[in-house]
N, C-alpha and C positions, 0 to 999 in steps of 0.2 A: 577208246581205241588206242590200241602200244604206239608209236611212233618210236624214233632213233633216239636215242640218249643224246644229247647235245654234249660232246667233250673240246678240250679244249688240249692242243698237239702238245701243248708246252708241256701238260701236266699227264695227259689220257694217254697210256702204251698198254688196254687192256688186251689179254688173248685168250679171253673167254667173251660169253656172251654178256651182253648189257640191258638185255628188257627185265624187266621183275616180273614173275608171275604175279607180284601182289598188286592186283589193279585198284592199286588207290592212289587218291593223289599225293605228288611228293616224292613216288616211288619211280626209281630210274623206267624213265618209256614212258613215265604217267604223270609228268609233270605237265605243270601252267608257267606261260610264259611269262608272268611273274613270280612264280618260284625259279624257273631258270636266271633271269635277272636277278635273284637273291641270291643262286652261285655264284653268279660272277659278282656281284656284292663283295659277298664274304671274304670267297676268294682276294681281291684285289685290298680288302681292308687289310687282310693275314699278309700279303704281299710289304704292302708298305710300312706294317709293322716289322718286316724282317724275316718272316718266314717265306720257307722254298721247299718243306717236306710236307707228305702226305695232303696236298693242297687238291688231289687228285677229284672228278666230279662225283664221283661215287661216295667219298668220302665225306663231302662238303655238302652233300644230300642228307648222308647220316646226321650229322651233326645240327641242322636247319631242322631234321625230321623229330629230331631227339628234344630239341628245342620250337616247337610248332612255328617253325619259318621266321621266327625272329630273330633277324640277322645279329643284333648284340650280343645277345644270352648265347648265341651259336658260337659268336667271335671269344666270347670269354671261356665259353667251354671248352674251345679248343684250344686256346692259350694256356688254360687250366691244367690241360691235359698235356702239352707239350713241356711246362714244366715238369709236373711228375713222370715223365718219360726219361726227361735230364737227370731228375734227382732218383730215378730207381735206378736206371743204368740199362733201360729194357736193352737198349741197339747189342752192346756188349754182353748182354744174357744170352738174346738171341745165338749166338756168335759162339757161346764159352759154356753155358749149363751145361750139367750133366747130372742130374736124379739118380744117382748110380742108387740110392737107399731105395727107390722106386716101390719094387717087388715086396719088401718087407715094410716099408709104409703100407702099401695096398691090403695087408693083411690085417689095419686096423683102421683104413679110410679107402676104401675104394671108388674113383672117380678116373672116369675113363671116355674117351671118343670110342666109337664102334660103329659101323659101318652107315645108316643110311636111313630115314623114314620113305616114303610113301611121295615123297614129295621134292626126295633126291639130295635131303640135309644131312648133314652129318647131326649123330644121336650120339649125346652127352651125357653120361650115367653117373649117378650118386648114390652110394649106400651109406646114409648119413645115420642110420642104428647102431652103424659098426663102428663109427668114433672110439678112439678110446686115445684123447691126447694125453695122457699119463705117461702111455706107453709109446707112442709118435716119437716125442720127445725126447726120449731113449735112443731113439733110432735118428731124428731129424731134426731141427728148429724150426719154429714158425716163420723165422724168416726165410730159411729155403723152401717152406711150401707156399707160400705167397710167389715168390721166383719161379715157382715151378708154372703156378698159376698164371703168372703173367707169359712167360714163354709159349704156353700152349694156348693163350688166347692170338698171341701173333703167332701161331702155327695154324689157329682158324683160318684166319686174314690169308695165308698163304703160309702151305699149299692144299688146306684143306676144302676149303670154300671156291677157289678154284676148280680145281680137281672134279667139283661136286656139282660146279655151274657147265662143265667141260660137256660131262657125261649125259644131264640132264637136257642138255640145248638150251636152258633159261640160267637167266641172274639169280645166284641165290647169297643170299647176305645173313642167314640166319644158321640156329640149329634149334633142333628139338629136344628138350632136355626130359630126363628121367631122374625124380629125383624121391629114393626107396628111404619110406621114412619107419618101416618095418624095424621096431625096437627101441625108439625113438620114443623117451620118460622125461617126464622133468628134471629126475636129477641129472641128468646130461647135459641140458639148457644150459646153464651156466658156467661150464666148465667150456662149451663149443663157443660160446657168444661171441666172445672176442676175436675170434679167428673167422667166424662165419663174417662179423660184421665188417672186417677189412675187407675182407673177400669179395663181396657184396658190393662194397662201395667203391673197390677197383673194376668190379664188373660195369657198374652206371654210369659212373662219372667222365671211364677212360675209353670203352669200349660200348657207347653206343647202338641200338637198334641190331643188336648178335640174337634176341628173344624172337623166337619163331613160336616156339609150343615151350611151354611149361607143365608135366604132368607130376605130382604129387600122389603117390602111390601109396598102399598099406598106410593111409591118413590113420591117426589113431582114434576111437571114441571122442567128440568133442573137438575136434581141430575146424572139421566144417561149420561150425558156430565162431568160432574163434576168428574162423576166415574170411566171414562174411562182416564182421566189425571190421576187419584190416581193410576189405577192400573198401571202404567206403573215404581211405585216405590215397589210394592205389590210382594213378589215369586210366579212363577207362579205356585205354586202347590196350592196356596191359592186363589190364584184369580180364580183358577177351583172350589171353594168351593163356591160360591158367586153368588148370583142369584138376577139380581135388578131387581124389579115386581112393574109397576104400580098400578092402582087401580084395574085391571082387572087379580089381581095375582089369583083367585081360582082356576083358571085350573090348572094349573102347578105346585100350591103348592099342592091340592089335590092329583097331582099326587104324590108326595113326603110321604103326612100325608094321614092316610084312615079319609073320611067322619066321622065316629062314635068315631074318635081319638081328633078330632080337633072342637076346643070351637064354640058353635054357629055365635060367632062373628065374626070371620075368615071364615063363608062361611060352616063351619063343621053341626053338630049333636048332641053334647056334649052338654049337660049340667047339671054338677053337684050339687048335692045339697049342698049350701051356696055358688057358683061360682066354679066358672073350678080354676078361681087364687089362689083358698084358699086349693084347693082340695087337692092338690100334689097326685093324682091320677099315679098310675103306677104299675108297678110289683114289684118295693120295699116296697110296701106297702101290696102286698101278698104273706100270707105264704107258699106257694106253692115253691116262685122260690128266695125268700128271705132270708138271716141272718143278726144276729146282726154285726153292723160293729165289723170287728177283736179288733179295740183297746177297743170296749165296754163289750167285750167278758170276766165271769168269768173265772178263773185262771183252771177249769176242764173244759169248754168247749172246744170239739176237732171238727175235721174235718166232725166226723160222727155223732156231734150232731145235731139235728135236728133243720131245717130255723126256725127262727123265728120273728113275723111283727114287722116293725121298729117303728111303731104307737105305742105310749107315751104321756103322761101329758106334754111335751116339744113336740110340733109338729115340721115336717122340717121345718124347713125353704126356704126361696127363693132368689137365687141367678141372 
């Protein structure tokens, strides 16, 4: 049964909802009163080590959860993470990107947020057939698309996952990913490795428990073999997330994404004006169930100032 989130004043100003709909343990609302004792654990070790951000109970759930409650491994992870935060520059990215290359990336890596599953998450899209870093390159560097990546993962955190807990009336801390492997040969492999596997290991390492659904689409001949050796190195709480779909994935993902949610291309109804990739369509984008993120937030804006759209002469980005 959900119970109240246990926050603590110093750290907790959340203005969305804090139960999880995922009723397992660990999960905000569905904690044991010795994983609460492990927040404040954590919390108070991070404390006396020097840290005063992101200490938030939400956060230090993640990190515990990511870490199966073992307050060390959680404490180094998040230490881990706080370094590579200093040494990207995420705060200052936040603050200063601009993918102005965006549009003309997108024409040979398209990855995009788009509005919403079934379950009120913001849906994460990959067309990973249409790689062509040859051509990227020309246009971008790897290290701006890694920057790009990290800005739109703290654009999840807020104002997207917000926005999306707003609307829904429950905690949501995830998304459901779509990831179109339609074209996708060996000789590609090699040429992508290196930028998928940064990518990859800024996803686990820094950003924590964001996997809600994982669907792998237009799988090719032979992947679902291949997949089933991986997962036998995978936790199995991950490998429950993970859905490999051949070409005849619309039923199933439908059942995941609603019809009217999901881009024409995918089997859906969607289609936005100038494309669904471009749109970043979603409920961060209305003012209804939206605000500015906290860190963009003037010095008097409070709790009961009124949402505000995050649409700007700086459009999101896409992660």
């Amino acid at each position: 049964m959900a119970s109240e989130l246990k926050t603590d004043p110093k750290y907790d100003d959340y203005e969305y909802p804090t139960t999880s709909p995922n009723v397992q343990s660990g999960h905000p609302g569905h904690t044991t009163p010795e994983q609460d004792a492990q927040v404040f654990q954590l919390r108070t070790q991070l404390e006396q080590a020097g840290y005063t951000e992101r200490l938030d109970t939400l956060c230090m759930l993640r990190f515990l959860r990511a870490r199966k409650f073992n307050v060390d491994h959680a404490k180094q992870m998040f230490i881990d993470c706080e370094k590579w935060r200093k040494d990207f520059g995420v705060d200052e990215l936040v603050r200063t990107f601009d993918y102005i290359e965006k549009p003309k990336v997108f024409e040979y890596y398209p990855q995009y947020y788009h509005r919403t599953d079934k379950e009120g998450r913001p849906v994460y899209i990959e067309q990973l057939g249409k790689i062509d870093l040859a051509a990227m390159y020309k246009i971008t560097t790897a290290e701006r698309m890694l920057q790009n990546l990290v800005v739109e993962y703290e654009k999840l955190a807020d104002p997207r996952l917000p926005a999306c807990s707003r609307k829904s009336g429950q905690l949501l801390e995830t998304c459901c990913t779509i990831m179109d492997l339609k074209g996708v040969g060996i000789s590609k492999v090699s040429s992508v490795y290196g930028y998928v596997k940064q990518a990859s290991a800024i996803s686990q390492n820094y950003y924590p428990e964001r996997l809600g659904k994982l669907y792998l689409i237009n799988a090719p001949w032979g992947f679902s073999s291949v997949f089933s050796v991986v997962k036998g190195f995978l936790d199995p709480v991950t490998v429950q997330k993970i859905h490999v779909l051949g070409s005849g994935y619309q039923t199933e993902l439908l059942g995941q994404v609603p019809k009217q949610n999901l881009p024409k291309l995918f089997g859906g109804t969607c289609a936005c004006e100038g494309g669904c990739a471009l749109s970043d369509e979603g409920p961060w984008q209305d003012s209804e169930w939206t605000k500015a993120p906290k860190g963009a937030r003037t010095e008097g804006e409070s709790k009961a100032s009124k949402p505000t759209s995050t649409t700007s002469a700086v459009q999101p980005q896409t992660a």
